[in-house]
C-alpha positions in Angstrom: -13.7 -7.4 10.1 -13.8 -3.9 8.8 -16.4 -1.3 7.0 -16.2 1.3 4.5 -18.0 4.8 3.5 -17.8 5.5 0.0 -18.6 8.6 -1.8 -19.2 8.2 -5.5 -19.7 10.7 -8.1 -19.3 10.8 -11.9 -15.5 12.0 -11.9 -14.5 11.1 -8.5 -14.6 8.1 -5.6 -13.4 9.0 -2.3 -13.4 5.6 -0.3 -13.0 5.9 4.0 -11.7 2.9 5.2 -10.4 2.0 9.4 -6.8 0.4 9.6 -7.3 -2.4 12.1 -6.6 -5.7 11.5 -7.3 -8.7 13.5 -6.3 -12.5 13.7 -9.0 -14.5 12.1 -10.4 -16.6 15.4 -13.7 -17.0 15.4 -15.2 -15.5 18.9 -12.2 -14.2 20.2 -11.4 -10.6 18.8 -7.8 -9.9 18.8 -6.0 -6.9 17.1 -2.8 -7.6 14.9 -1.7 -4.1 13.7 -2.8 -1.2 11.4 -3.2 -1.7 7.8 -3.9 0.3 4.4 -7.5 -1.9 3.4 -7.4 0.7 0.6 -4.4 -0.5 -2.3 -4.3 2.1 -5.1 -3.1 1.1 -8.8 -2.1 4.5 -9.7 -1.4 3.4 -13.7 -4.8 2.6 -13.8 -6.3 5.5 -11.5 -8.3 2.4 -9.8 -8.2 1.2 -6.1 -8.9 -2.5 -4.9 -10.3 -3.0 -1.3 -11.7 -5.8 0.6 -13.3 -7.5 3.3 -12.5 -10.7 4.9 -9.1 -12.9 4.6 -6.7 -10.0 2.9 -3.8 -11.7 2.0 -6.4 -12.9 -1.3 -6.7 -9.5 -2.1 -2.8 -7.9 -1.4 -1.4 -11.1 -3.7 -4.0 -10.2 -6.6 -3.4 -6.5 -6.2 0.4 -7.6 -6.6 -0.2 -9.9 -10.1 -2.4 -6.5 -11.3 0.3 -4.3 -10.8 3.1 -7.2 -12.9 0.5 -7.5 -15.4 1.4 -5.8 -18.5 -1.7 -6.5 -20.5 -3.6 -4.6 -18.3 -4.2 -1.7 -19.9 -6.8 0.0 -18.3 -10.1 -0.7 -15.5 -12.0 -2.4 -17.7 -9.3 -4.9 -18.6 -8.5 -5.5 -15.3 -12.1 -5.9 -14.0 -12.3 -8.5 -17.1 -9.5 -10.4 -15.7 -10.3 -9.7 -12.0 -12.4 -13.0 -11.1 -9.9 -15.7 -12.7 -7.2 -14.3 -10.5 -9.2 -14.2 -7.5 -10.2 -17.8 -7.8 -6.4 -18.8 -8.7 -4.9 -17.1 -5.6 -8.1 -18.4 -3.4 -7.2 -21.7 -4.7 -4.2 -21.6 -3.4 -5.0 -19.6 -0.2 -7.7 -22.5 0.6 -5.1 -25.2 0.1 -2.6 -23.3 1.9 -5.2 -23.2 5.0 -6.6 -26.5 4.9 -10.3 -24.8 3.5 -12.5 -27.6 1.7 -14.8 -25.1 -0.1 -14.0 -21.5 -0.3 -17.2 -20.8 -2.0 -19.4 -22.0 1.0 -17.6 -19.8 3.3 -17.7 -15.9 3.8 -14.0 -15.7 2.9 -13.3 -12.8 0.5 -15.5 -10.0 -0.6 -13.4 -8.0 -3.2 -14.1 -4.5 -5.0 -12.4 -2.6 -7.8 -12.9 0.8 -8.1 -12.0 3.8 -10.3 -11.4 6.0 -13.6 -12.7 4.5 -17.0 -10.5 6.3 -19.7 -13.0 4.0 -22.7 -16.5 5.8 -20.4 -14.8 8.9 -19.1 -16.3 8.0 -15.9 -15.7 6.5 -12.7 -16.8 2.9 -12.5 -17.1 -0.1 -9.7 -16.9 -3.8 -9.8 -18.0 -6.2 -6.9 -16.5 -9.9 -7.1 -17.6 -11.7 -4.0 -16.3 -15.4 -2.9 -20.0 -17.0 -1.9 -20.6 -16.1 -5.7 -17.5 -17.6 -7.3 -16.3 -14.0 -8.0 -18.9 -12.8 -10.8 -18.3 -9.4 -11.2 -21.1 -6.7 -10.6 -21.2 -3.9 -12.8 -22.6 -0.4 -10.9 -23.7 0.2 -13.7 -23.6 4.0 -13.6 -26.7 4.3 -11.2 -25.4 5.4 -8.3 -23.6 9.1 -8.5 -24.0 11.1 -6.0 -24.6 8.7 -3.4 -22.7 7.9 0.0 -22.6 4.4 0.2 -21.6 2.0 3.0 -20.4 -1.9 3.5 -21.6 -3.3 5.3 -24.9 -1.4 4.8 -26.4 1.0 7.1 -30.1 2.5 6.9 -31.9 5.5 5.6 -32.1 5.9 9.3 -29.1 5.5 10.0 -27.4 8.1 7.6 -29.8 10.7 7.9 -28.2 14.2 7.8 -24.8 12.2 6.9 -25.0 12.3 3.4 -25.8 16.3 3.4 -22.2 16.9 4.6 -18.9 17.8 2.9 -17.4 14.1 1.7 -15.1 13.7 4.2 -17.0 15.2 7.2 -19.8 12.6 5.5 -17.1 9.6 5.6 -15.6 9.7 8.9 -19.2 10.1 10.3 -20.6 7.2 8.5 -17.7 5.2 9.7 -18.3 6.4 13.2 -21.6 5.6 13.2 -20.7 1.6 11.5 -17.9 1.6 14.7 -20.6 1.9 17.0 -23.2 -0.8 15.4 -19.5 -3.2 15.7 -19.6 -2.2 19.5 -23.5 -2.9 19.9 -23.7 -5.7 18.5 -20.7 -7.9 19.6 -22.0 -11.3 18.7 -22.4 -10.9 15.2 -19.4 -8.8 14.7 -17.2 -11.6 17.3 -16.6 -8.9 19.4 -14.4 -6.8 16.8 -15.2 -3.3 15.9 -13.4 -0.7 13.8 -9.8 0.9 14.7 -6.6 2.7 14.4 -7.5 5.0 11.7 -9.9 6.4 9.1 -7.7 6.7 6.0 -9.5 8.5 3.0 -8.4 7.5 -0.6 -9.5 9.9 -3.6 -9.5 8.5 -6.9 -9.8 10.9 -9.9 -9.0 11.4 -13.4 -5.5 12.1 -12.5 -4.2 9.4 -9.9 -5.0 8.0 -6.6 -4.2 9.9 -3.4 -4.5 8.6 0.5 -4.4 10.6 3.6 -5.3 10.0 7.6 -8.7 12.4 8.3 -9.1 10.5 11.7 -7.7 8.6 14.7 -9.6 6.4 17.3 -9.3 7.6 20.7 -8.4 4.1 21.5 -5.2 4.2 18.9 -1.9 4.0 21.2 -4.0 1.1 23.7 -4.7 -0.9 20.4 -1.4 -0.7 19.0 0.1 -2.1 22.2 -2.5 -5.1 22.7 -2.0 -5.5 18.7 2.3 -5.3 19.3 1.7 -8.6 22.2 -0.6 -10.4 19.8 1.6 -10.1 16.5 5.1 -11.3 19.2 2.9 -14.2 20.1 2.5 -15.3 16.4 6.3 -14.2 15.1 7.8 -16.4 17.9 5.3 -19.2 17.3 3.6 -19.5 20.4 0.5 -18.5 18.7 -0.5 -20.1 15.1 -3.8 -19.2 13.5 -6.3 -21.3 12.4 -7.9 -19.8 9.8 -10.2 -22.2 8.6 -11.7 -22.3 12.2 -12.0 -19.0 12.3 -14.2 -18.5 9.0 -18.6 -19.0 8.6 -20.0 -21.5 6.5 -22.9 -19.2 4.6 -25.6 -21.0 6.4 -24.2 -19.5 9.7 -23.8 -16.2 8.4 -26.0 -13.2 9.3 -25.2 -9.5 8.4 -26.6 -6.0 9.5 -29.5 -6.4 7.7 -31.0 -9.4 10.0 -30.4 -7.0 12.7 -33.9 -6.5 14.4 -34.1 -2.8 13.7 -32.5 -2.7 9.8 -34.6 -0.8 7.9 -34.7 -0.3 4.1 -31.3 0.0 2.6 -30.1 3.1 1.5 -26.9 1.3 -0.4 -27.2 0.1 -3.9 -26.9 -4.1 -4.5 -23.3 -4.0 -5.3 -21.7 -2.8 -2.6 -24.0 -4.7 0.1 -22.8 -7.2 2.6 -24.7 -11.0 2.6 -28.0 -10.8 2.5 -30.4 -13.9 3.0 -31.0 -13.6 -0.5 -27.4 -13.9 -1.7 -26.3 -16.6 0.5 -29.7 -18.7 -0.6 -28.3 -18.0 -4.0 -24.4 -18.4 -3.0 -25.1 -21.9 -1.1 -27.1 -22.8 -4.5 -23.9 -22.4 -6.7 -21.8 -24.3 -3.9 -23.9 -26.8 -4.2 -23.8 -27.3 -8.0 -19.8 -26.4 -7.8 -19.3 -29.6 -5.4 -21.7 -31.7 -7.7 -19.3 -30.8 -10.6 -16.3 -31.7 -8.9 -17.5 -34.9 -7.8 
């Protein structure tokens, strides 16, 4: 589980993201260690992050970096959804996961400098819709956006601040609806630290712009957890701990979501999408058959 506050303008994308990663078990949150969610292609001046199951997205960030036909963003966002269903494929066979498209498993997006538009651009590619790649579309400079999606409400007053003042208190503010709201989040919430990752015209840069108070007592339950797993005394099961789409809810079922202040391509599920995402499982399993 994680969350990000993005800040995109015409020439720029500064992207906050929290480091903690946990073992996939569904209703029992346990840390495993800090991360990077953020993986910048620096010959491309584009970024890919994710949320859900990240090994998908750290072997696809891999085959874009080996890849030398891709040339620029636009090539790689072309390309994007075939290797995300190839290295799915084999993540889902891997993990014993009958259909990976009627699960909330992978929700993917490519971000960053269009040398062909001279502008920054942003793909999303999510699993539940076999990885069709929304275009922004250019609609949405200037705004701070958030995933999962907070309100108007919610981000009052943010969105007037310097960017990374804005970030790190947007992702404050998505740590705390984690913490409220354990049920739907399985008791995890964000951690470690808030990493900001610029993307411009010239190349990709990271830096640390905040630390959890809770850092050095997560990093020890997280150092226990990952000794468990590297001695085998503890094995995953992912499959058990991913939702089937009819069992999934997001922030805005949450009794006091309000309109949503972040554009369609960025958002998490929506009732909407997984009507429409259960719909193309369906038809996907008829085909096979």
């Amino acid at each position: 589980m994680t969350a990000f506050a993005i800040k995109f303008e015409r020439s720029s994308v500064t992207i906050a993201s929290d480091t903690l990663a946990y073992v996939p078990r569904r209703g029992e949150a346990r840390p495993l260690g800090f991360i990077s969610k953020v993986i910048g292609l620096p010959q491309l001046r584009a970024v890919l992050f994710s949320r859900g199951q990240y090994e998908i997205l750290v072997r696809v960030a891999a085959a874009a970096m080996l890849s030398p036909q891709t040339l620029g963003i636009e090539d790689l966002a072309d390309a994007l959804p075939a290797m995300l269903r190839i290295e799915t494929d084999a993540y889902a066979e891997a993990h014993d996961i009958d259909d990976w498209r009627g699960v909330n498993l992978c929700e993917v997006v490519l971000a960053g400098w269009s040398e062909a538009g001279e502008r920054m651009r942003m793909w999303c590619l999510n699993n539940y819709e076999d990885y069709t790649a929304q275009d922004d579309g250019g609609r949405f400079y200037g705004q701070l956006m958030t995933m999962p999606r907070l309100s108007d409400a919610q981000l009052r007053g943010i969105d007037k601040q310097p960017t990374i003042a804005a970030l790190v208190a947007a992702m404050k503010v998505e740590r705390q609806v984690f913490a409220d709201n354990p049920d739907l989040m399985g008791g995890m919430i964000l951690g470690g630290e808030i990493l900001a990752t610029e993307i411009t015209p010239a190349g990709v840069s990271q830096r640390v712009v905040h630390r959890f108070e809770d850092f050095e007592a997560t990093r020890h339950a997280a150092a226990a957890v990952a000794g468990r797993i590297l001695r085998g005394d503890d094995v995953p099961a992912v499959a058990d701990g991913l939702r089937r789409l009819d069992e999934c809810s997001g922030l805005d079922d949450l009794p006091n979501a309000s309109a949503p202040s972040t554009p369609p391509v960025i958002t998490g599920t929506s009732r909407q999408q997984r009507r429409a995402a259960e719909k193309l499982a369906r038809k996907a399993g008829r085909r096979a058959a």
